[in-house]
BAFI-3210 file (N, C-alpha, C; in Angstrom, 3 decimals, decimal comma, padded with zeros to 6 digits):
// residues 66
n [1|2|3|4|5|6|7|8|9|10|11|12|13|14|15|16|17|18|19|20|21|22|23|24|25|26|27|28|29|30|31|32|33|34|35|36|37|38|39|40|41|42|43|44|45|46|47|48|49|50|51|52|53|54|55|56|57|58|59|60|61|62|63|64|65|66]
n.u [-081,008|-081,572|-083,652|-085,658|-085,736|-087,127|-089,444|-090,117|-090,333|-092,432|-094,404|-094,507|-095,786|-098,201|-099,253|-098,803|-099,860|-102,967|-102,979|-102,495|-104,698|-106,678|-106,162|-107,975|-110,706|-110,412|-109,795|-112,202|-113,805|-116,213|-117,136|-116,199|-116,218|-113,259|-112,125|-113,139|-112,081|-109,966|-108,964|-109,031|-107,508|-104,998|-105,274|-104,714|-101,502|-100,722|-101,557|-100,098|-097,829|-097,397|-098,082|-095,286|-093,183|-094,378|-093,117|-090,771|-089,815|-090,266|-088,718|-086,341|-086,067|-084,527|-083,593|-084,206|-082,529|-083,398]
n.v [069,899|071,035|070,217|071,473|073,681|074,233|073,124|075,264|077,275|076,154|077,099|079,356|079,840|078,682|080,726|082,910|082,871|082,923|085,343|087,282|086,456|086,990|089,724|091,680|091,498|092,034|094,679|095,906|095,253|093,070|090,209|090,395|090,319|090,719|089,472|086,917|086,193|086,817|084,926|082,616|082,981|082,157|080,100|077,783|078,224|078,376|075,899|073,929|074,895|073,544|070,932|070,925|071,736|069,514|067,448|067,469|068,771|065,329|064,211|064,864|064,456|062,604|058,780|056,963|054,029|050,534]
n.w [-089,852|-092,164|-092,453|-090,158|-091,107|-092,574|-092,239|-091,106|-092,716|-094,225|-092,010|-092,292|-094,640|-095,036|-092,889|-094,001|-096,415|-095,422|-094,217|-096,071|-098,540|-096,865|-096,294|-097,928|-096,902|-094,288|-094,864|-096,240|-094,621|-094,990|-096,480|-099,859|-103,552|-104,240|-102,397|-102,343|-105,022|-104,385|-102,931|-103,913|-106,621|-105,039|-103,724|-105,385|-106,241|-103,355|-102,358|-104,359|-103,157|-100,328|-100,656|-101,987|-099,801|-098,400|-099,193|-099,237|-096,867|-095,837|-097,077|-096,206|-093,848|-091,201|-091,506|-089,206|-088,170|-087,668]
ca.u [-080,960|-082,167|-085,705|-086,041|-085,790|-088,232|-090,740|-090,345|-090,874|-093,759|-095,707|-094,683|-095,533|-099,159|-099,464|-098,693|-101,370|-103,642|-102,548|-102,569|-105,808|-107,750|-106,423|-109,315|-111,479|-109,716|-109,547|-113,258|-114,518|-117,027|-116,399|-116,593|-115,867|-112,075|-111,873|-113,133|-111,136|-108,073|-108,233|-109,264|-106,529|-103,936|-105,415|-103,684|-100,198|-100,726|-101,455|-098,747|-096,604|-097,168|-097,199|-093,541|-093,166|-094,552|-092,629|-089,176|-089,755|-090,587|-087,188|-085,050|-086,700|-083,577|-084,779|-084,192|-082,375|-083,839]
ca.v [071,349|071,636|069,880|072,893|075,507|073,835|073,465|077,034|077,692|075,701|077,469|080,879|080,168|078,734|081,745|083,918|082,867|083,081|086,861|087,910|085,771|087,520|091,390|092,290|091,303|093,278|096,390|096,137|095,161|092,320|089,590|090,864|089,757|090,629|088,939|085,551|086,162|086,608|083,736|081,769|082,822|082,096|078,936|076,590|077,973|078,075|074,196|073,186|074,729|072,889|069,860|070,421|071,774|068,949|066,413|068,142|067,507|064,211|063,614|065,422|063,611|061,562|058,232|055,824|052,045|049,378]
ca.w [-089,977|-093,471|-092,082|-089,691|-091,717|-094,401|-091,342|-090,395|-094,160|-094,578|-091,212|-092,501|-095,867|-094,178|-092,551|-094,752|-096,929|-094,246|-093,831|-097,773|-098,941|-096,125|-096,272|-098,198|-096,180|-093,487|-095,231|-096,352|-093,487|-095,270|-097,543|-101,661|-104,646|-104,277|-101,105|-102,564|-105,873|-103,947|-101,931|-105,448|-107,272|-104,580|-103,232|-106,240|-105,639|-102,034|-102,515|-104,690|-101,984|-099,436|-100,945|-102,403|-098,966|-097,465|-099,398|-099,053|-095,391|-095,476|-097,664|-095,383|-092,274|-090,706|-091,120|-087,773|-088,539|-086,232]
c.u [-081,852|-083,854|-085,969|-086,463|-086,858|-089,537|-091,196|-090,826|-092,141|-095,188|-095,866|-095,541|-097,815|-099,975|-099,594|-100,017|-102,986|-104,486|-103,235|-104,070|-106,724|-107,690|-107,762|-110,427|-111,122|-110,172|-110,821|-114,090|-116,275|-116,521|-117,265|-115,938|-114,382|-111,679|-112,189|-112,058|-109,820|-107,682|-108,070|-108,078|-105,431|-104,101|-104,583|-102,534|-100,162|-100,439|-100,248|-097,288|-096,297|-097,576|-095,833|-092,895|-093,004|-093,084|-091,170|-088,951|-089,918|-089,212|-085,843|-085,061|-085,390|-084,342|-083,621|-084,066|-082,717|-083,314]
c.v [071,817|070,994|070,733|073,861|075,062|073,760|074,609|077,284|077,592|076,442|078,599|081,240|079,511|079,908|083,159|083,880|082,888|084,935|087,593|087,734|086,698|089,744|091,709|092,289|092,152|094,413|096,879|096,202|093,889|091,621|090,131|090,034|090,025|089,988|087,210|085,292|086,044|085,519|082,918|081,642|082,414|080,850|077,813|076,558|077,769|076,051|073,024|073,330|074,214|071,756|069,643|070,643|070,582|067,674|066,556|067,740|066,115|063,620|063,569|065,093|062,405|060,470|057,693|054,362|051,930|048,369]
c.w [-091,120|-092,834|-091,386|-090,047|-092,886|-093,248|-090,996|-091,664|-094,480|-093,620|-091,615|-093,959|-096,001|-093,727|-092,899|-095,809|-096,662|-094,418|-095,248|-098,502|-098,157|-095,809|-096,927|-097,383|-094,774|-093,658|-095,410|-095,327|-093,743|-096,124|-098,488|-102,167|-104,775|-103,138|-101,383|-103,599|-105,337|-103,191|-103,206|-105,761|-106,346|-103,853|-104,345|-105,958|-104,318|-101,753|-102,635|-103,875|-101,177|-099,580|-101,387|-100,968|-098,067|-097,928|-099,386|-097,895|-095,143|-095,856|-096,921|-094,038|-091,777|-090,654|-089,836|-088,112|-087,345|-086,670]
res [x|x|x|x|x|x|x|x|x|x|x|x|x|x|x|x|x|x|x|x|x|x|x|x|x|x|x|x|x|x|x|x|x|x|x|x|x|x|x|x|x|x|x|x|x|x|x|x|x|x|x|x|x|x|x|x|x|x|x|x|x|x|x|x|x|x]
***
């Protein structure tokens, strides 16, 4: 259950940065200098998220005895 909801987390949280990083560029209608800056500044946390992300899932991954 808890690995579900950390996958859903992780695509929204993906996606979301996707969404946010690229409004400017949207709104301007070309890439500028706030449109690279904003991905800049939000690309590190973006990062570190989905590695704690990733590795939360991997923890919470049922493992499988053989």
């Amino acid at each position: 259950m808890i690995n579900t909801i950390l996958r859903i987390f992780l695509a929204l949280w993906v996606a979301g940065f996707l969404l946010i990083s690229c409004a400017p560029l949207y709104a301007d209608g070309g890439v500028g200098l706030l449109g690279f800056l904003t991905g800049a500044v939000l690309l590190v946390p973006w990062l570190i998220g989905v590695v704690i992300l990733g590795v939360l899932i991997w923890l919470t991954n049922p493992r499988v005895l053989r």
